[in-house]
Steps between C-alpha positions, in 0.01 A plus 500: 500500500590511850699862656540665821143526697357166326435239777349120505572158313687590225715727722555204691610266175745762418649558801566123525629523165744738678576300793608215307721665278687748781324797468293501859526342827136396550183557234207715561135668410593842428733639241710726749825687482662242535399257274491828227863459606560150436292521194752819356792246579357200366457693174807657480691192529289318245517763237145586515353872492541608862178659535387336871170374335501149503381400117453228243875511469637509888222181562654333194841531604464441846298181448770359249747556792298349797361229252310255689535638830195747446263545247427869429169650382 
């Protein structure tokens, strides 16, 4: 699980999780404000729990909706 402070790889496959789907401008190492931020939204609008911690859940959902285009840990 992945929340504000974590950094490296998988920080990177999430973010361009996010990118693809809307949620962030650019991807990135760390797990900053603002992609604790885009995280919050991206849960909120998918009904999950919006806790900021990127989970089993928020990587499930966000790799249905970016499908090919990135392949999440």
């Amino acid at each position: 699980m992945l929340s504000l402070g974590s950094r490296g790889p998988e920080v990177e496959a999430l973010t361009e999780g996010l990118v693809s789907v809307g949620y962030l401008p650019e991807s990135s190492y760390s797990f900053d404000e603002i992609v604790d931020l885009a995280v919050r939204s991206f849960q909120e609008s998918e009904g999950l729990t919006v806790d900021g911690i990127a989970g089993p859940n928020t990587f499930r959902r966000l790799e249905s909706l970016a499908g090919s285009r990135i392949k999440l840990i």
